[in-house]
C-alpha positions as a Python dict, from the first residue, in 0.01 Angstrom:
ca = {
    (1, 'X'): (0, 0, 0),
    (2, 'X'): (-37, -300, 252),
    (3, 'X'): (269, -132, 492),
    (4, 'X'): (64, 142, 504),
    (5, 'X'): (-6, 256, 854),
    (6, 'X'): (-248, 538, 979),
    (7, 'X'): (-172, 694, 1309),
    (8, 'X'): (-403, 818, 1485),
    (9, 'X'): (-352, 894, 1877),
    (10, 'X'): (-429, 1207, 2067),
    (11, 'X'): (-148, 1401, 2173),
    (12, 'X'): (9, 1719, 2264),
    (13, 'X'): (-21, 2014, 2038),
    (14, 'X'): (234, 1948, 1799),
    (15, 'X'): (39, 1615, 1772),
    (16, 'X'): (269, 1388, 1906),
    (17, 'X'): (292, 1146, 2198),
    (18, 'X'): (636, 1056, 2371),
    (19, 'X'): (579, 671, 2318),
    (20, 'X'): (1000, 523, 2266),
    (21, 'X'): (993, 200, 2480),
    (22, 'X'): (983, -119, 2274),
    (23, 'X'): (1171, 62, 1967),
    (24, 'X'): (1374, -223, 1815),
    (25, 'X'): (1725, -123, 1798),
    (26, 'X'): (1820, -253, 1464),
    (27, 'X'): (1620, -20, 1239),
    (28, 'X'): (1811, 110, 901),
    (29, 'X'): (1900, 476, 1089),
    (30, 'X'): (2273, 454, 955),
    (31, 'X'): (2230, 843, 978),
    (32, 'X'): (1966, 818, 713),
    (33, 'X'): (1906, 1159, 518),
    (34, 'X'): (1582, 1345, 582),
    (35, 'X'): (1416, 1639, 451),
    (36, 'X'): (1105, 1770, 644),
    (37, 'X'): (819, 1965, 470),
    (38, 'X'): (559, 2111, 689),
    (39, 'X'): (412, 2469, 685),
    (40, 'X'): (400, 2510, 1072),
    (41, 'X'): (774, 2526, 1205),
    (42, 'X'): (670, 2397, 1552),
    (43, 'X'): (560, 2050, 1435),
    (44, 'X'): (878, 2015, 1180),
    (45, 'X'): (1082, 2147, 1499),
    (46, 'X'): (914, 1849, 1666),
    (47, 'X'): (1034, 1641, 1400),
    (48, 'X'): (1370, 1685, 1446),
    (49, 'X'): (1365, 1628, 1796),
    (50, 'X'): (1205, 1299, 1740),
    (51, 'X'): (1446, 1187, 1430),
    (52, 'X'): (1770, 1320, 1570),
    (53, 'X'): (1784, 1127, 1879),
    (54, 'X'): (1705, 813, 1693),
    (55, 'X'): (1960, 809, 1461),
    (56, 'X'): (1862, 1043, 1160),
    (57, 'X'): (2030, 1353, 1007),
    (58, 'X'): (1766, 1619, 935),
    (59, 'X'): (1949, 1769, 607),
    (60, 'X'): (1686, 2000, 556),
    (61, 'X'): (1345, 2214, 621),
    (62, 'X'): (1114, 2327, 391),
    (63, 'X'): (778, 2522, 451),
    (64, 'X'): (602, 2459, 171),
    (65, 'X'): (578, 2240, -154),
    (66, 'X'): (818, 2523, -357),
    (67, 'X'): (1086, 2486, -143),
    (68, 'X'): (1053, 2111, -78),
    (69, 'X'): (1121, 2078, -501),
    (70, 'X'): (1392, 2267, -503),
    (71, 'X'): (1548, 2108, -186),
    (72, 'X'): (1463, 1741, -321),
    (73, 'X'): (1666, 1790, -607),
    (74, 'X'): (1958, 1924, -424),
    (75, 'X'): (1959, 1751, -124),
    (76, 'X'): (1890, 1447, -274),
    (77, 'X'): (1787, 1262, 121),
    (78, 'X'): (1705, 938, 164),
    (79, 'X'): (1293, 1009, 252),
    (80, 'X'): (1118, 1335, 285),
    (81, 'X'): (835, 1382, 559),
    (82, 'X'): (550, 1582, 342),
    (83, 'X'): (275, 1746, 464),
    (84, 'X'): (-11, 1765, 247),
    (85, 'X'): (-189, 2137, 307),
    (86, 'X'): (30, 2402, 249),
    (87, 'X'): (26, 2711, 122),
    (88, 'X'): (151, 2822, -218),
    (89, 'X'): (209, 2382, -337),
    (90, 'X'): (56, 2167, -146),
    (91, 'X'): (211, 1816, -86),
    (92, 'X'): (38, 1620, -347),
    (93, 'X'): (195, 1853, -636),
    (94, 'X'): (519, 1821, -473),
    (95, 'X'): (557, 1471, -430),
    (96, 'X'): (413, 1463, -812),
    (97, 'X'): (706, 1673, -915),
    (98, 'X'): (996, 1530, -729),
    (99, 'X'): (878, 1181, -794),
    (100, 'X'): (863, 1270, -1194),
    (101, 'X'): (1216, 1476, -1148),
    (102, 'X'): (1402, 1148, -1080),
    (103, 'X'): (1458, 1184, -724),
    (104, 'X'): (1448, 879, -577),
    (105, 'X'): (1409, 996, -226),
    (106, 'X'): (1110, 777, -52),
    (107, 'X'): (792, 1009, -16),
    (108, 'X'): (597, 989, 332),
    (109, 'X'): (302, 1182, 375),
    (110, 'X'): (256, 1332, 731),
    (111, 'X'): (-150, 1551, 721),
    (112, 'X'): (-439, 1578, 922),
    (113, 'X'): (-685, 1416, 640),
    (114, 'X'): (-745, 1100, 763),
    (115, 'X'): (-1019, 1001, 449),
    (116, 'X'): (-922, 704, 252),
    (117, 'X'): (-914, 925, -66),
    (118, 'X'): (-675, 1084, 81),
    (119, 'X'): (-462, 818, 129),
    (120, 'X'): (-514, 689, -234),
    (121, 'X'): (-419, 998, -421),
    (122, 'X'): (-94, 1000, -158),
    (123, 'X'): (-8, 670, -339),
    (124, 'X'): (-84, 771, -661),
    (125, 'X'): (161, 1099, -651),
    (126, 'X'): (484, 851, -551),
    (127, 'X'): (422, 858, -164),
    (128, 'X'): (569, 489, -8),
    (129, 'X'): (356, 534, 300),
    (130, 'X'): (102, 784, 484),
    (131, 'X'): (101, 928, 814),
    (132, 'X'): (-233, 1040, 1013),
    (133, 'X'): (-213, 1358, 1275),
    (134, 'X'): (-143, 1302, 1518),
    (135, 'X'): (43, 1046, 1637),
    (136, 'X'): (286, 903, 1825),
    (137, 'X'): (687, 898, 1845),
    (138, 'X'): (658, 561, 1829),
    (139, 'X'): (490, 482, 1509),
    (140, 'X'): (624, 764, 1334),
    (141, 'X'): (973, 608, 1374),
    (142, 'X'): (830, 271, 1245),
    (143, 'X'): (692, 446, 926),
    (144, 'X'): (1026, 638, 867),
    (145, 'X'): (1197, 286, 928),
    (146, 'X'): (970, 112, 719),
    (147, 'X'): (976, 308, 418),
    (148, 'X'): (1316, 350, 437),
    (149, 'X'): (1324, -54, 386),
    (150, 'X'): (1147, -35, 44),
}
């Protein structure tokens, strides 16, 4: 839980801030496999423009927690970008059921709920790492990178 970072910078309104200069060039993007989970399609659209260019291969998009289990296990990618509120399963039981299923895609959770609670039960369902809204391209990248690493 020491990697953990918390972003927290004010931004446009899909809650990110174009921020690329200083990016080290040697992070583990070998077309790393991602899977996006977010209920609003304009920030997971924002997503992918952020991950593509750098390197990634968005293999998948899922809207809510159901779909993000069912994609986990057949996708199989390399980290999945979870929000926590959503509609019908929220993150927390999703990461709790793809983490039990065997899966051994790294978990980052990408919310709003910046409490320290929040951030502990994160950990606690198989998350590697924790991401505040919103933030910037930046450190988004490093957290992707970083978990990625572990």
């Amino acid at each position: 839980m020491n990697d953990m970072m918390l972003i927290m910078d004010k931004t446009d309104d899909t809650g990110f801030k174009n921020d690329m200069a200083g990016l080290p060039q040697d992070a583990p993007r070998a077309r790393a496999r991602i899977l996006l989970v977010d209920d609003i399609a304009a920030i997971r659209k924002r997503l992918r423009e952020i991950l593509e260019p750098a390197g990634y291969e968005i293999v998948g998009e899922a809207e809510d927690g159901y779909e993000a289990v069912a994609m986990a296990g057949e996708l199989v990618p390399d980290l999945i970008l979870m929000d926590i509120v959503m509609k019908r399963m929220d993150g927390l039981e999703a990461t709790t059921k793809i983490s039990r299923s065997g899966v051994k895609s790294k978990i980052v959770m990408f919310t709003q709920e910046a409490r320290p609670s929040s951030v502990i039960r994160c950990m606690r369902t198989g998350a590697v790492n924790f991401v505040i809204k919103p933030s910037n391209e930046k450190q988004l990248l490093r957290v992707v990178e970083n978990a990625l690493r572990q």
